[in-house]
N, C-alpha and C positions, 0 to 999 in steps of 0.2 A: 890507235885502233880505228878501223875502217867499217861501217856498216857493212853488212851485206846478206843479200838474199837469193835464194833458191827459186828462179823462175820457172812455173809452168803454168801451162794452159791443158784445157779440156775441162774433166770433172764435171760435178754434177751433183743434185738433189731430187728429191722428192722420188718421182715415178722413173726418175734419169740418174741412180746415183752411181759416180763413179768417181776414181780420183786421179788427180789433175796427172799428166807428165810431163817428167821432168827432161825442158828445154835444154837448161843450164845451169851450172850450180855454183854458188857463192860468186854472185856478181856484186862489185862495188857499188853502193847505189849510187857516184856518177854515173857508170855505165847503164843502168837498170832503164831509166825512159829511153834511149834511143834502142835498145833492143824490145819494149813496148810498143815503141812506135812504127819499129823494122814489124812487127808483126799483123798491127792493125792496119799498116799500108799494104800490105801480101795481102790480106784478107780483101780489103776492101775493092781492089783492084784485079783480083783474082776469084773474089767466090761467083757461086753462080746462083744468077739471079740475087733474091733477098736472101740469099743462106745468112744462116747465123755464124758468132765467130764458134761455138763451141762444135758446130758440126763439120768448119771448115777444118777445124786445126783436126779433130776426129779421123779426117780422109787422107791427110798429111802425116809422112810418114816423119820418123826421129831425125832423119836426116837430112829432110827437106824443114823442118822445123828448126834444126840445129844454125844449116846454112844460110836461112832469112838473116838470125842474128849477128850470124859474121859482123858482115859488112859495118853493121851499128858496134859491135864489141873494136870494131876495128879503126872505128871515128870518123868514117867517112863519112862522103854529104848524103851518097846514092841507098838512100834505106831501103827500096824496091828491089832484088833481085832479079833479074831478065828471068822470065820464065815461057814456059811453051805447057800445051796442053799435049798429057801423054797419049797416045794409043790404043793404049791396054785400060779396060774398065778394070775397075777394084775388085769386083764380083758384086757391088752394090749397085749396079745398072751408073754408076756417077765415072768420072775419068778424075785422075790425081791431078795434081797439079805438083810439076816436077821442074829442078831449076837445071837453066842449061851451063855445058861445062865454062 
């Protein structure tokens, strides 16, 4: 039998409560830190300014969230995905951050 867990990000308490979604589901936990790490590297490399992770991954869509963790589900070295800053604002005055093909 293999550990494994249901990753997701967001969620929330207190005057923020919501709950988390779901990235990926039943990851082996070998796999589990490199798609942590595929995530916290998007983040940190991509948010803006000091944003927090909970607001970045908030602005990131399931799909854009899904395909950061490819590359890590997938064993590669490159945890970063190439990305570009879209065009189109969210309607929250902020711009997504979207991965190119």
């Amino acid at each position: 039998m293999v550990e494994g867990y249901d990753l997701l990000v967001g969620g929330g308490a207190g005057a923020h409560q919501a709950l988390g979604r779901l990235v990926r589901k039943a990851v082996p936990f070998p796999g589990l830190p490199p798609m942590v790490l595929a995530l916290l590297s998007a983040w940190m490399n991509h948010r803006d300014g000091e944003e927090d992770f909970q607001t970045w991954t908030a602005r990131q869509s399931d799909v854009v969230l899904s395909t950061i963790v490819i590359p890590a589900k997938a064993g590669t070295q490159d945890l970063d995905p190439c990305f570009r800053r879209d065009d189109e604002e969210r309607g929250d005055g902020r711009r997504a951050v979207v991965a190119l093909p």
